[in-house]
Structures are given as structure tokens and as C-alpha cells.
N, C-alpha and C positions, 0 to 999 in steps of 0.2 A: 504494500500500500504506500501510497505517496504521502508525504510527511506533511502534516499539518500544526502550523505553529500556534494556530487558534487554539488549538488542542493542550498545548502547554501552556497558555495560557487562560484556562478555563479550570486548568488543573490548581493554578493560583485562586482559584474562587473556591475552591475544595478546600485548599491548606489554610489560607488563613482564617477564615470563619472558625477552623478546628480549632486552631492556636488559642485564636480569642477567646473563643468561650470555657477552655483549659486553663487558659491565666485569669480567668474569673471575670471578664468584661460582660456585666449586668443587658450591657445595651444590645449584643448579638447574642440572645436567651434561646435561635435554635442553631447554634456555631454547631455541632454534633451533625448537622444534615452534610458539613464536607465530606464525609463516611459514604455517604450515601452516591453522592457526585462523582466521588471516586470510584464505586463499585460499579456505576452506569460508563465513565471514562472505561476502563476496565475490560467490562465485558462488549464493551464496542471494539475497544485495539485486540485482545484475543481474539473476536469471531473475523477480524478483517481478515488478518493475517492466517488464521485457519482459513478461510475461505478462499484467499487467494492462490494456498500453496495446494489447497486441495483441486481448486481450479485448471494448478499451471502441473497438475501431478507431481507437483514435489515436495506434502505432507511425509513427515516423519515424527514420531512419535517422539523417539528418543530426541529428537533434536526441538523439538517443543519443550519437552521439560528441562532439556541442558539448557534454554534459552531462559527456563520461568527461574533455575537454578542462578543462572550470571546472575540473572536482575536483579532478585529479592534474597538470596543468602548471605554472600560478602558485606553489606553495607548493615544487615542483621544481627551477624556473628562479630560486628566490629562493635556496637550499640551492646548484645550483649555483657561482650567480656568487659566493657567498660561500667554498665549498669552493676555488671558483681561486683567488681571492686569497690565501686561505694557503695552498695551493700553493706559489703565485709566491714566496714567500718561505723554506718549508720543506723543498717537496724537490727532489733533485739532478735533475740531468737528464734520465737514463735514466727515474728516477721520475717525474717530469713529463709526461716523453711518454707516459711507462704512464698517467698520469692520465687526459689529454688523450685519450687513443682510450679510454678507459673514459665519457667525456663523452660523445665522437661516438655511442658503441654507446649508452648509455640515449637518447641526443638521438635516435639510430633505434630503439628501442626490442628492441634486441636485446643488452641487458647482460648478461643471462644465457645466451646463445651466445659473446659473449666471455670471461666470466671461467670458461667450463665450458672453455674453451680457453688458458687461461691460468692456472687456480690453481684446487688442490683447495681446498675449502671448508672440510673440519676438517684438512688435513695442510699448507696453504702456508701462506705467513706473511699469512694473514687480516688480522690486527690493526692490520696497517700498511698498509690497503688502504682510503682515503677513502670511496672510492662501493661495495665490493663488495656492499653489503646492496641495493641498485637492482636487483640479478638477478632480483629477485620482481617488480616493477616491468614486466620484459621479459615476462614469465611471463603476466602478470596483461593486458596489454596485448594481447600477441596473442593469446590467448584471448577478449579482447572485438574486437578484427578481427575473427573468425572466428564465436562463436558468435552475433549476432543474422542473419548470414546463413542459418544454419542454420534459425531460425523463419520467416524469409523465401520460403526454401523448404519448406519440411513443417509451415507450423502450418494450413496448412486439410483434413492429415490428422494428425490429432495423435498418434494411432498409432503410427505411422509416426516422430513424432518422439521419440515418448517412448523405442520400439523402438530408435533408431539411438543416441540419448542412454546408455541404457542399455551398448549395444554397446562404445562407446565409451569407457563408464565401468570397464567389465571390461575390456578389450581394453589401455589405458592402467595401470591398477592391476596387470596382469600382468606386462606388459613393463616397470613399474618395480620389481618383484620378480627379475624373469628377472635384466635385466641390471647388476642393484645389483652381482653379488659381482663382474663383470669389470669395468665400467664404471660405479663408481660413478658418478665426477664426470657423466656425462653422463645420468643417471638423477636427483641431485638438481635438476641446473640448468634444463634444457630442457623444453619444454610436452608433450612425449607422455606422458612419465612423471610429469606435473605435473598434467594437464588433471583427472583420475578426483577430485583433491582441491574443483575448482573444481565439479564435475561435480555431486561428494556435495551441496552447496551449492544446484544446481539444482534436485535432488531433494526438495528441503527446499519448495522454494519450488512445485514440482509440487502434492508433496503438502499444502501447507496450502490450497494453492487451491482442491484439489479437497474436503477437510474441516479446514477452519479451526478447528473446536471439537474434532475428532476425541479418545476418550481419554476414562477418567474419569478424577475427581479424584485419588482418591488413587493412581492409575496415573501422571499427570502429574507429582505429588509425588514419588513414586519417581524414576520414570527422570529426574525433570529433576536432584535430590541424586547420584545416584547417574553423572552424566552428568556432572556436576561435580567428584565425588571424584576420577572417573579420570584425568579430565583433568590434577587436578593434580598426580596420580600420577607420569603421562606424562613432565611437567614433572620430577619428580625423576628418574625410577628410567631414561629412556632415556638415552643418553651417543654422544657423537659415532663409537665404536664399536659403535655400534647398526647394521644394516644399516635405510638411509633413504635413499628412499623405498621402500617394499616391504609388504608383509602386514603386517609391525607396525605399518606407521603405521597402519593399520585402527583401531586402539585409538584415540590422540588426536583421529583424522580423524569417527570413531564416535561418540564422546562430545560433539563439538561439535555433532556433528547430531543427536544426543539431546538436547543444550540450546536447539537453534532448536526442533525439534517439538515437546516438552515442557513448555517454561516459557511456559506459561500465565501470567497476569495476576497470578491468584488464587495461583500454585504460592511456597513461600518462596524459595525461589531465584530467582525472577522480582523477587523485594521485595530479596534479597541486589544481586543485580545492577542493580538498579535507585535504588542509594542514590545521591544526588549524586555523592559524592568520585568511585564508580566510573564514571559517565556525565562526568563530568568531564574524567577522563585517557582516557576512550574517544574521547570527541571531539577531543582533542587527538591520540589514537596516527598519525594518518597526519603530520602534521608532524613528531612526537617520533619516528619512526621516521629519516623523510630526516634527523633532525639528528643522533641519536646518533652514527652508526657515523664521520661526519668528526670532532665533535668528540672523539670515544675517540681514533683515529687519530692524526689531527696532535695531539693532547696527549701521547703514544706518540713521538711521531716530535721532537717540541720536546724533549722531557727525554730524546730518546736510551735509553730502554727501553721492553722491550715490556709488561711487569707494574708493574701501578698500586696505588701503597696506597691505603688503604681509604679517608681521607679524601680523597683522590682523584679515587677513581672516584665517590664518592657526593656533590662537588662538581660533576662532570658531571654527570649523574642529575639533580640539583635544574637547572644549565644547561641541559639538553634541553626538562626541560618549561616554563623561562623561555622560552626559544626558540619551542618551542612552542605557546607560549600568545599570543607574538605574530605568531605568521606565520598562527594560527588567526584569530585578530581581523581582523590590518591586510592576510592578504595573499589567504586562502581565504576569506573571506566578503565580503569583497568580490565578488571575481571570480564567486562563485556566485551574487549578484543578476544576473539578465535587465534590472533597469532602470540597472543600473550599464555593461554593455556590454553592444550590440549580438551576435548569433552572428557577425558581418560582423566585427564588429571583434575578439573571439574569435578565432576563426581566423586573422585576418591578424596580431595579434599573437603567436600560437603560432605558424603559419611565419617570421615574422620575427624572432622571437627565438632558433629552433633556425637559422636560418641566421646570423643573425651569432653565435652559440654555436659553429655548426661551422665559422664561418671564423675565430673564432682559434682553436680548438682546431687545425686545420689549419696554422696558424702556428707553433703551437708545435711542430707533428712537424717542420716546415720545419726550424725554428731549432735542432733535435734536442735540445730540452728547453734553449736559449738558457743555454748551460754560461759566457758570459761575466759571470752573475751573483756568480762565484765567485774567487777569486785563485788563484792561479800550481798552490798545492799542492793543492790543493782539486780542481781542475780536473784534475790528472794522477789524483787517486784515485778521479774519477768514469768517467775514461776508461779507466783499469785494469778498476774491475767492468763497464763498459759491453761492454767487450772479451772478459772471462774470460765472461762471461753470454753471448756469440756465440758462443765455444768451447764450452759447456758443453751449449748449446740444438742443437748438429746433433755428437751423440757417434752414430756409425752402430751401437758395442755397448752402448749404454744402452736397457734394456728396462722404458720406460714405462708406464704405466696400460692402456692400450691398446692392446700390441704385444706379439705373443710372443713367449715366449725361443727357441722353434723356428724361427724366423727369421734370427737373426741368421747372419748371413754367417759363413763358413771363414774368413776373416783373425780374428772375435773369437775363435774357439773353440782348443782342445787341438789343435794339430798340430808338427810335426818342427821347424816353423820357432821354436815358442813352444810347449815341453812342459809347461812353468808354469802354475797358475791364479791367478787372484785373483777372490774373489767377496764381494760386499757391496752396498751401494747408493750411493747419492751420494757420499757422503763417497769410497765407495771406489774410485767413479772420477774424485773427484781426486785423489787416490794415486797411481792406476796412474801418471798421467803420470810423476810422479819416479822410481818404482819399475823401471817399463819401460826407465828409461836403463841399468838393471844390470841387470836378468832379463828374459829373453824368458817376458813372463806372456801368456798369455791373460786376455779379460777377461769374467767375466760378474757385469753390475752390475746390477741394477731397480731404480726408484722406491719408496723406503723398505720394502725386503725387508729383515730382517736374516737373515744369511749361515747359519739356526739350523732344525732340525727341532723340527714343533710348532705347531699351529693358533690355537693362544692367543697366541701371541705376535705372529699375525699375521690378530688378530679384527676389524683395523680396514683393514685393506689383505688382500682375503680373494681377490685374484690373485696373492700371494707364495708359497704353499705347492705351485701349481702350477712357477710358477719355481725354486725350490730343490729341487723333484723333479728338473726337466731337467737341473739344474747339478752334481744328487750324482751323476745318471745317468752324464754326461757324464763327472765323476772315475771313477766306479766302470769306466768302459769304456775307457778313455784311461791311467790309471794315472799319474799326471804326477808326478814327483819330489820337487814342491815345490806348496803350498796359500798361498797367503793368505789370513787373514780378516781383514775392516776394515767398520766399522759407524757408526752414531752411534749408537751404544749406550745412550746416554741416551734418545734418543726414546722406544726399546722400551720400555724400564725406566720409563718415564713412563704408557705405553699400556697395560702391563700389572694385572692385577689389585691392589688391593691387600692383599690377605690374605697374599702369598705375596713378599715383596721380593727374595728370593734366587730364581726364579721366572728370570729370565733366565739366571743363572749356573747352576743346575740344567740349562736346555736346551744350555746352550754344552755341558756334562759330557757329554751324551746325543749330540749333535751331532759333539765330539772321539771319543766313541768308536763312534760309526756311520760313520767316515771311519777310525778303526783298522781297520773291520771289513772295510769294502768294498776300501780304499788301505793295507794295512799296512806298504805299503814309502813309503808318502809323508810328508813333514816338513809338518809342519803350525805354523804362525806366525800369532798371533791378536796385529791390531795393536788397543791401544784408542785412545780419541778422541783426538782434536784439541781444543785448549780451544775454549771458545766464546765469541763477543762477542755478544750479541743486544743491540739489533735488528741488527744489523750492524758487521762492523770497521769498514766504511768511514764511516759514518756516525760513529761513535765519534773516530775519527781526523780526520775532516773537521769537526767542532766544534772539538778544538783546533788546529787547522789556521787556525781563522778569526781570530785574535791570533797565531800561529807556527807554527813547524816541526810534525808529527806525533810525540807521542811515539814513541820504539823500543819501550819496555816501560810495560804497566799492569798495575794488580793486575784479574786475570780473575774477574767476578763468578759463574764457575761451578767453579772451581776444584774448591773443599771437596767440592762435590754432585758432580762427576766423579771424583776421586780417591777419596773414599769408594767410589762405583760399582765404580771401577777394582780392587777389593783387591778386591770381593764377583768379580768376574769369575775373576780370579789363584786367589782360593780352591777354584775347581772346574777349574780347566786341566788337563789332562793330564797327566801327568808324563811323558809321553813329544814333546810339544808346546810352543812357544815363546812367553809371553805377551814384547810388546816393550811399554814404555811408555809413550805420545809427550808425555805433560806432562811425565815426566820429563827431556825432549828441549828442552823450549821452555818452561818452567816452572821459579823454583827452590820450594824448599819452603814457602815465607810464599804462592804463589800468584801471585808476579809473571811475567807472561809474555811473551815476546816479541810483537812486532806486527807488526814489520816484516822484510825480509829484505836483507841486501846484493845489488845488483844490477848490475857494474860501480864506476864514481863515483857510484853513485845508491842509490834502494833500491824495494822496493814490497811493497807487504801481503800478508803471511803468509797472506790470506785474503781472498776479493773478497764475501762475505755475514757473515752469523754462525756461520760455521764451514768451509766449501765451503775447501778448500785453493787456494789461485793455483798458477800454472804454478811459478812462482819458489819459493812457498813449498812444493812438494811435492817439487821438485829438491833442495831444500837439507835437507829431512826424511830424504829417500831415502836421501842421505850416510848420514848416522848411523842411519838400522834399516838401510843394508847392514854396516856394522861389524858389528852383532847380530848378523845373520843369517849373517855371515862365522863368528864363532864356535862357532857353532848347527848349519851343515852348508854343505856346497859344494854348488851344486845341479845344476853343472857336469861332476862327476866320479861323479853318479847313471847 
């Protein structure tokens, strides 16, 4: 195929939008869709290029994948070895080994099945995740295993393949519609619900083969401006509470294959995208892509938080495309000369480099993230989160992204033995544990539900509204004496629209009095947050750990922005219902908070993430909201 510069520069509308909304810029809320531009760039230059060689009969299998080999291994394996190293240096152990099998899976090409298995994409803690942007990497990989087979078989009737192409384009575009609202994470990550994007791409490359000039001019000049606009639309106006991937992505997905088919030579948009600067950073976006997201990361993970100021982030930005500008030169253009290496020596350097890559990554699982790199106090706070994250990861009443609340077993639910509820999400089932040592609660917790009626509130997790139907059901038929509510309340209030700030505290109002309506004999106790340390206490605590002791108390950099929250909540409570306060618990009024908790002659973290309560810490919380709640009603003599 004949070389299109448009093309690299369109590739620039991919990488930077990604960049951006990676380094945290508010104002491009759906930067995430470059992913998507790229998978459509993608499966249009693979099916060209399959098409033409199949065309001129000089397809070869082996020389297709020595080709996908040059492009995407050397500038990979160069990003890896560098990402270990600071590793090796910056995070703890548990993190370590989370590394290290996040290696092994891109080194199989299956990163995007582990981190669909490990972390949602807009709701985990992304930003402190080295490799997670490789998941498109997996995506893109096994879609080229699979689709030159398919020309293999059905291109001497073409029909036939165009037919099954097709099928498959619809068939995948459906089922990542269908199963966005219950499963998202498994609908972003994996190649069924991904394949229709690479697919659009194919079609591109179909159709200009069959009319390469197709379109008058000033039809080209439209749809190519106007395939531009949208896109960069896209870029603004979608936000990670967008349902993605699904029918809307139709629109960005659309508009990029309005810019392949459309921009003709002659079209002004062909001349926009074809300025140097933007061929530029086009050619550079596959390396600036492997570099950004480690160095965002470990810069995040060195300075111990998770939001970067502006000179900053736009410090990295300018070091990405350093980076990339030399891994473009000294490490991909190389390796993509045929007279610089043999296919022979190709291949045997990519098996031999993912095999000793997986045999120390396999080292390090041994070594269990090799925890002697750390001293005495250090090493006990990594063993604490190592532990509470075992506890937390097999809860049998926690009802994840994927599991329904109609499942859960008679020991979670409302019975004789535990006529009590407590209902929230994470947070609120590290509560239960303290709470549970003084009231027989039941528990029903999901994966960032908050505990509130109301679909807006829950436009980015769109499997909670079913959950908090089963759970109001569940009171309304059981009748239990006694409610908990406990949340991270902040999250919502973050998620939520901004036109409306009081917006959560309006649903909690609606929420109290749709549980007077159903439970009027039930006491109802709305706990609020727990402060927060991001990126993590322990992280926090294990820096000054590394010259002494752990502080006991630090001023909590979310204090003000919770406590504010906290009053918009109290403002709309019941008056027949019990707001408890828990910064006022652990908190004095300047915002210093405790960290840590007495444990014996010892002590241990009030907290084993950025907010997730410890066993210890929820025991010793409990004490003081059961005082409250001793005040408030006995739930014993209901």
C-alpha cells in the first residue's frame, strides 16, 4: 500500500488525547477513546497490507508475524527492562509481584485478560498501575493471531469472507453493548467486545481497494472536516461514565473511518494532518504510548500521591516524547531493517528475550516481591496490606462486578441469628468486621454501590441499582430493627454530575425516607467516611519509615474536601435517623489524623490502602460508633 502521511498524523489525534487524560487533564474526560482510534488505524494498515500481498500472491504467514514481531517487541522489551528496574527500587512487594505477572501476561500476550481480572479501568486505582495501558497491546495481538488465518481460509471466496467479517463485526459491536451495563470490565478489556473496533478498520481497507478514488471532491471535503470535528468532540464530551465499549462508541469509532475513507490527498484535512509537527509525534505515538503510563506511574508512586501539578505532569509529557524519540531512532528502526537482522535471528531473539523476561519475573513471584529490600518496619506494613488484601479478596458477602446479590448465601442475609443490616460497598465491608463484634449485622456490600436510590448516582457502575433493589427488598420483607449505612461517599460525590453538588445528599433525603416508608419501625444510622490517604497509608507511612519509626498522626490531605462533604450529607438526614461522624473519631479539627492503631505492645495501620479500614482499625472505630449508637437506640430490646 502506498504510504499515507495523513495516517501518521491522525495517529497524533490517538496519542495525545491518551497522554492527556493519563496526566489527569479534567478538560479531555474521554482522552481513553485514542485506544480506540488506534485499534481502527490498526486494523485498517493490517487488512491493507494482507490484502494487497494476498492480491499480488505474495502473502506469507511467517513473514506477517516476523513483521508484527520488528514493530511491537524491541521498543517493548526496551520499556520493559526499564519499567523493572524502577520497580526494583519503588514498589513494595505485594506491588512487585502485581508487577511481575503483569510482565509475564503482556510477555504472553494476554494483559488485557489479566488486568480485566484484576482492576477496573476507570474505578481501580489505574494511576499507580506501570504496565496497565499494555491491555490494548493483548487486544491488538490476538486479533493478529487470528485474523490472517481467516484470509487463509476464505480469501479464494471473498464473499464468503467479507460475509463472515461482517458477521462478526455486528455480532462483537452487540455483545459489547449487551454486556457493558453488567460487565463492564470484561467488555472494555477482552477481544470479543474489542474485535468490531479493529474490524471497522478492515473495512476501510476493503473498501478503498475495491475504489481507491471513490467520492467527489467536495463530498470528500465534507465528510473528511466533519469526521474530524466529531472526533474531537468525542474526545471532550465522552467521560469515563460513559457506557464503553457499546453503540456510542459508534461515534468516535465512525468518525475515524470517515477520516481513512475520506481524506483524500487533495481534501484540507489531508494537508491539516499531514503537517510535519503532526507526522512527527505520529510516528513516534507507538513508543510514547509504552513510555507514558510507567513514567506517570512510578512519578505517582516516588512522590507518594496520586495527582500531579501541572508542571508536572507537562514535565513528563515533554519526557515521553524524549523517550520516544529515542527508542524511535536507536531501538524501532533498527530492528525494522531486514539487512540489520536476519527473521532467524528475529525470532530467536524474541523467544529468548520473553524467556529470560519470564524467568525473572518468575523469580520475583518466588521471592514474593523479595520484601528483604526493606527494614524491620517497612517490612511488617507491607505484610499487614499483603494480608488484609487476602482477607478482603475471598469476602463470601461481597457482591462484585460480576456476581449477584441473589446469590449470596443465608449466613450474609437478615435472619434470627443477625436481624441487623449493614449495607454499602467496600468501605462498608471493612466496617462490618468491627461493627459485627457488637451487633449481629447482616451484610450486604457490592463493588462501589452506594447504599442510595437513584440511577445517576450510579451512571458509572450501572449493576448497583439492581443490587440496592435486592437489598431495600430484602429490609422491606425482613423488617430488621436496626440499618447501617456506610459508603465512601466521596467517590459518589466525585462521579456525580456537576451542576447539582448537593445531588448526593438530596438522594441520601429520598433514600432515608423510602426506608421510613417500607421499615418504619427500623433505626436507621448513616456512618460517613473514613479519612483518606491516597495513594495509600501504607505507602505514606513506609516512606517515613525508611529514616524511623511510622508517624501515629499526619495532617490528612482530604480532610477539608470530606468534612465539607460530611455537613452537605448531615444537612439532608432524617431527623428521625443517626448521622455518626468518623473524622470526628480519628480526626481533630486542624485535620490531623490518626494513622495508626494500638495493637497489644505494638501497633498497625488504621488502614491497609487509601482508605479500606484494617481489621485493627475497624475494631477500634466500632468502640466509639457503638457509644453513639448506645445513645441512639438499643437494638437488643427491639
Amino acid at each position: 500500500m502506498n504510504y499515507r502521511p495523513e495516517i501518521d498524523g491522525l495517529r497524533t489525534f490517538a496519542i495525545l488525547p491518551v497522554l492527556f487524560f493519563h496526566a489527569g487533564f479534567s478538560w479531555i474526560s474521554g482522552g481513553f477513546l485514542g485506544v480506540d482510534v488506534f485499534f481502527v488505524i490498526s486494523g485498517y494498515l493490517i487488512s491493507s497490507i494482507i490484502i494487497k500481498e494476498y492480491t499480488n500472491h505474495q502473502f506469507s504467514l511467517a513473514y506477517f508475524y516476523e513483521r508484527r514481531a520488528r514493530r511491537i517487541l524491541p521498543a517493548l522489551f526496551f520499556v520493559l527492562v526499564s519499567s523493572t528496574m524502577a520497580a526494583w527500587w519503588l514498589l513494595g512487594p505485594q506491588q512487585l509481584t502485581s508487577f511481575a505477572q503483569s510482565v509475564m501476561a503482556t510477555l504472553g500476550f494476554v494483559a488485557n485478560i489479566y488486568f480485566w481480572q484484576h482492576i477496573d479501568y476507570f474505578t481501580g486505582d489505574t494511576s499507580l498501575l506501570p504496565l496497565l495501558h499494555l491491555w490494548s497491546l493483548g487486544v491488538e495481538e490476538q486479533f493478529y493471531l487470528l485474523f490472517p488465518l481467516l484470509f487463509l481460509a476464505f480469501w479464494s471466496k471473498k464473499h464468503r469472507l467479507i460475509g463472515l467479517l461482517a458477521a462478526l463485526f455486528v455480532a462483537s459491536l452487540l455483545a459489547a453493548h449487551w454486556i457493558n451495563p453488567s460487565y463492564g470490565s470484561a467488555a472494555f478489556y477482552l477481544l470479543p467486545t474489542r474485535a468490531w473496533e479493529l474490524l471497522a478498520g478492515a473495512a476501510c481497507a476493503f473498501y478503498l481497494h475495491q475504489r481507491p478514488s471513490q467520492g467527489r471532491v467536495w463530498g470528500n471535503q465534507l465528510g473528511s472536516a466533519l469526521a474530524l470535528v466529531v472526533l474531537i468532540i468525542s474526545f471532550v464530551c465522552f467521560s469515563p461514565s460513559t457506557h464503553h465499549p457499546s453503540l456510542w462508541t459508534l461515534i468516535p469509532v465512525g468518525a475515524t473511518v470517515g477520516l481513512i475513507v475520506f481524506t483524500q490527498p487533495y481534501t484540507y484535512t489531508a494537508r491539516l494532518l499531514s503537517l510535519r509537527p503532526l507526522v512527527w509525534i505520529g510516528l513516534l505515538s507507538y513508543s510514547a504510548y509504552l513510555w507514558h503510563q510507567p513514567l506517570f506511574a512510578f512519578t505517582r508512586i516516588a512522590l507518594v500521591q496520586t495527582e500531579l501539578d501541572l508542571k508536572t505532569s507537562l514535565g513528563l509529557l515533554v519526557l515521553t516524547f524524549v523517550l520516544a524519540a529515542m527508542s524511535w531512532r536507536w531501538v524501532e528502526q533498527p530492528f525494522r531493517n531486514r539487512q540489520f537482522l536476519s527473521r532467524r535471528t528475529v525470532f530467536s531473539l524474541s523467544l529468548g528475550s520473553i524467556a529470560m523476561m519470564m524467568s525473572a519475573m518468575l523469580w520475583l513471584q518466588y521471592q514474593h516481591g523479595y520484601p528483604q529490600r526493606f527494614n524491620t518496619v517497612q517490612r511488617m506494613l507491607f505484610t499487614h496490606q499483603a494480608l488484609s488484601a487476602q482477607q478482603a479478596s475471598h469476602d463470601p458477602c461481597f457482591v462484585a462486578e460480576d456476581k449477584d446479590s441473589q446469590v449470596l448465601g443465608e449466613a450474609c442475609r437478615i435472619n434470627t441469628e443477625q436481624p441487623n443490616a449493614m449495607l454499602g460497598d467496600s468501605h462498608a465491608s471493612a466496617l462490618w468486621y468491627g461493627l459485627v463484634q457488637h451487633y449481629p449485622l447482616a451484610k450486604y456490600t457490592a463493588s462501589g454501590c452506594a447504599p442510595l436510590l437513584g440511577d445517576e448516582i450510579h451512571a458509572w457502575r450501572p449493576f448497583c441499582p439492581a443490587v440496592n433493589q435486592f437489598n431495600f427488598s430484602e429490609i422491606q420483607q425482613k423488617q430488621p430493627p436496626l440499618v447501617i449505612l456506610h459508603a465512601n461517599w466521596l467517590l459518589y460525590h466525585k462521579n456525580l454530575p456537576q451542576h447539582d453538588p448537593d445531588l448526593i445528599g438530596k438522594q441520601l433525603s429520598n433514600t432515608l425516607a423510602y426506608l421510613r416508608q417500607i421499615a418504619p419501625h427500623t433505626h436507621v444510622i448513616v456512618i460517613g467516611d473514613v479519612p483518606q490517604w491516597p495513594p495509600s497509608l501504607i505507602s505514606i507511612l513506609s516512606n517515613y519509615a525508611k529514616t524511623g519509626d511510622a508517624p501515629h498522626q499526619l495532617p490528612n490531605p482530604t480532610y477539608a474536601e470530606l468534612k465539607q462533604l460530611e455537613q452537605r450529607l448531615q444537612r439532608h438526614m432524617d431527623k428521625q435517623a443517626l448521622f455518626i461522624s468518623v473524622l470526628d473519631m480519628l480526626c481533630d479539627a486542624e485535620g490531623l489524623c490518626q494513622t495508626v492503631v494500638p495493637v497489644g505492645d505494638t501497633w498497625e495501620p488504621v488502614a491497609w490502602d487509601y482508605g479500606h479500614l484494617s481489621r485493627s482499625g475497624a475494631n477500634t472505630l466500632a468502640h466509639a460508633i457503638k457509644a453513639r449508637i448506645a445513645a441512639y437506640v438499643d437494638p437488643t430490646k427491639n
